[in-house]
C-alpha positions, -999 to 999 in steps of 0.1 A, spaced: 26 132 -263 56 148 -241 81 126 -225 101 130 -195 123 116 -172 115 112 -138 134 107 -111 119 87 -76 133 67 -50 111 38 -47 117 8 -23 150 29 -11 165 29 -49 164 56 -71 150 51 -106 148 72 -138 120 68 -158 111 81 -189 70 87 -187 42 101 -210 22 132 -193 -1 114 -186 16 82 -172 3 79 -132 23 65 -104 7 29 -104 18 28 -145 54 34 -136 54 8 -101 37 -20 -123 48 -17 -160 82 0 -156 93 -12 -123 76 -47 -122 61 -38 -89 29 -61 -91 16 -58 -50 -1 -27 -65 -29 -39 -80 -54 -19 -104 -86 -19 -94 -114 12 -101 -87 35 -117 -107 63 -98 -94 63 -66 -127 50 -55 -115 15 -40 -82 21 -31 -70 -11 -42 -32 4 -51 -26 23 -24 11 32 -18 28 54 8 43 82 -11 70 106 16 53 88 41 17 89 29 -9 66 22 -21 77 -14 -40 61 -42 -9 56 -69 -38 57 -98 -47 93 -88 -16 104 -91 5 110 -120 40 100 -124 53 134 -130 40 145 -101 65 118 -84 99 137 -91 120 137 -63 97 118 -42 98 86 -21 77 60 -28 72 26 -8 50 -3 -21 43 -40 -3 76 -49 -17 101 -26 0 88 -35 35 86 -76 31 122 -76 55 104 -48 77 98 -71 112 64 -51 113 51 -61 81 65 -97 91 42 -96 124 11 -79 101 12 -108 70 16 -131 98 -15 -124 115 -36 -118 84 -30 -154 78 -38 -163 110 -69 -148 110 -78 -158 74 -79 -120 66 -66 -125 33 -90 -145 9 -90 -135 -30 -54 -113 -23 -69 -83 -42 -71 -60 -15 -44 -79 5 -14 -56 -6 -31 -22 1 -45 -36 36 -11 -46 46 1 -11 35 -25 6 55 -22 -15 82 17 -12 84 11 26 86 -11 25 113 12 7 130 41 27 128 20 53 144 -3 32 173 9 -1 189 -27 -4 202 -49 12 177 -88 8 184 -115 -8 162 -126 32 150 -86 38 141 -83 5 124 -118 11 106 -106 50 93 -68 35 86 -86 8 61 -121 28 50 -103 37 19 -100 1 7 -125 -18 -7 -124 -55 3 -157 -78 -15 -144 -110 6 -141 -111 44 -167 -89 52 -135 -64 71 -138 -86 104 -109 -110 97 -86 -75 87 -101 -58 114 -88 -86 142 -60 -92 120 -43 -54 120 -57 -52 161 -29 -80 168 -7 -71 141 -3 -39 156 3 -50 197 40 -49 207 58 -75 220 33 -98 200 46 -126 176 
């Protein structure tokens, strides 16, 4: 199997990695970076479970390989826990009881904080395409759904 190093800036540090070809994003951020908010789930891209932003894009980290990753940015749950935003958004996720197992948590926030970096007064049908990627078997998406509507108001604690 080839090997090769690859170089990413994730969380706002730069890491070189040696991967397999075949090594995809989510195998670096969890077994080579100990980055466990991304979370497994389908390994199809079908649930969207480990969803990360990648330059600025949500993406599903199992779809993509790692080599593909080189010279890239790449931000998980962990590099925005400081971000006032993502304070406000796990904030009212709690509130709300949006968060019940934690599977999907992680890649909810992520969408969520997204959206909000780009609406401070999204609409049900933006929070609904922001999140339709992510599968979530406990709340029933009403919790997330009033969760990321206040999450995402400015001035709002």
């Amino acid at each position: 199997m080839a090997k090769r190093v690859v170089t990413m800036n994730v969380n706002g540090t730069v890491h070189s990695v040696q991967v397999n070809s075949p090594d995809r994003l989510i195998d670096v951020l969890r077994d080579h970076l100990g980055l466990k908010s991304v979370k497994e789930g389908c390994g199809t891209g079908d649930c969207g479970i480990c969803a990360v932003l990648v330059d600025g894009k949500l993406v599903n980290s199992c779809l993509m390989l790692a080599g593909q990753c080189d010279g890239r940015r790449a931000m998980t749950l962990e590099g925005l826990l400081d971000d006032p935003t993502m304070k406000k958004l796990q904030a009212s996720f709690v509130a709300n009881s949006a968060a019940q197992c934690g599977f999907c948590t992680p890649a909810m926030l992520m969408a969520s904080w997204d959206l909000a970096r780009r609406s401070n007064g999204p609409s049900t049908d933006e929070i609904k395409v922001a999140i339709s990627g992510i599968l979530c078997r406990c709340t029933g998406y009403y919790q997330i759904i009033d969760s990321i509507r206040q999450g995402c108001r400015e001035g709002e604690p």
